[in-house]
C-alpha positions in Angstrom: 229.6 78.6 -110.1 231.0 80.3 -106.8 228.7 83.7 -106.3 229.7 86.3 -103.6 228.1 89.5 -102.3 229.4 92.5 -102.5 229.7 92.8 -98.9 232.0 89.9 -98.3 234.8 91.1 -101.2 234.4 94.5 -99.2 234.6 92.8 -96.2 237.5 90.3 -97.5 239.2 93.5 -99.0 239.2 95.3 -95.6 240.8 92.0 -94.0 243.6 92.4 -96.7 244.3 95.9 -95.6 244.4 95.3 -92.1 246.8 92.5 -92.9 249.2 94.1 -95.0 248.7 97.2 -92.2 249.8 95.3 -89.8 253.2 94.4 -92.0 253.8 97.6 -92.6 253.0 96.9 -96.7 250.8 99.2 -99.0 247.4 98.1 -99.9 246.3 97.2 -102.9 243.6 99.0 -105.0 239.9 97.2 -104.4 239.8 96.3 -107.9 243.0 94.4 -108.1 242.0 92.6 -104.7 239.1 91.5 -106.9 240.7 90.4 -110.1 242.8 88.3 -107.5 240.0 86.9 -105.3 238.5 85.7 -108.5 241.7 84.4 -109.8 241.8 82.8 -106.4 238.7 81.1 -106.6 239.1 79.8 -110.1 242.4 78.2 -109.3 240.5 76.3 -106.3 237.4 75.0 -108.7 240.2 74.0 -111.1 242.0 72.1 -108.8 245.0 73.5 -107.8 246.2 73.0 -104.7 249.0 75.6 -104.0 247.7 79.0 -105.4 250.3 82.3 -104.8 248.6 85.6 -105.0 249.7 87.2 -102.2 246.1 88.5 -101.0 244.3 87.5 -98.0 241.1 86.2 -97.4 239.1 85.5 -94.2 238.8 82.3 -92.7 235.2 81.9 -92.8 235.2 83.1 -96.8 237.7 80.6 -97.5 235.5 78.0 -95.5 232.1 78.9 -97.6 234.2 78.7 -100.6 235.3 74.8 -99.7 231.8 74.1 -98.7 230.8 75.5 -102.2 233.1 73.6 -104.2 232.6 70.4 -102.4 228.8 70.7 -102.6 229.5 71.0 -106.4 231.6 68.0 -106.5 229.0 66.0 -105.0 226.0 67.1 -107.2 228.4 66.6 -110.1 229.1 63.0 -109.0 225.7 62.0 -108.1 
């Protein structure tokens, strides 16, 4: 299971808004944004290796999430 804080969807969300700012798009409601960042992360554990949602998510959580996944895989194998 992939757990996140609070803090990093906020933080995740606010790197959404500032992205689709920046495009000149509308933002998204905070509870959509996390319907989709779940979504996201469930398509990842599953496997899938192109995943569309059009939301975006810092770096560093994408990063932890790999790490998270990985470290799963490994205790799974061993």
């Amino acid at each position: 299971m992939i757990l996140y804080t609070e803090d990093q969807l906020d933080d995740a969300w606010h790197y959404d808004c500032r992205i689709r700012t920046s495009m000149g798009s509308h933002w998204i409601a905070r509870g959509m944004y996390e319907k989709l960042f779940v979504q996201y992360i469930d398509a990842l554990i599953a496997g899938e290796k192109f995943i569309k949602l059009d939301i975006h998510i810092p770096e560093y959580i994408l990063d932890a999430i790999d790490y998270e996944i990985n470290l799963e895989t490994e205790e799974t194998i061993h």
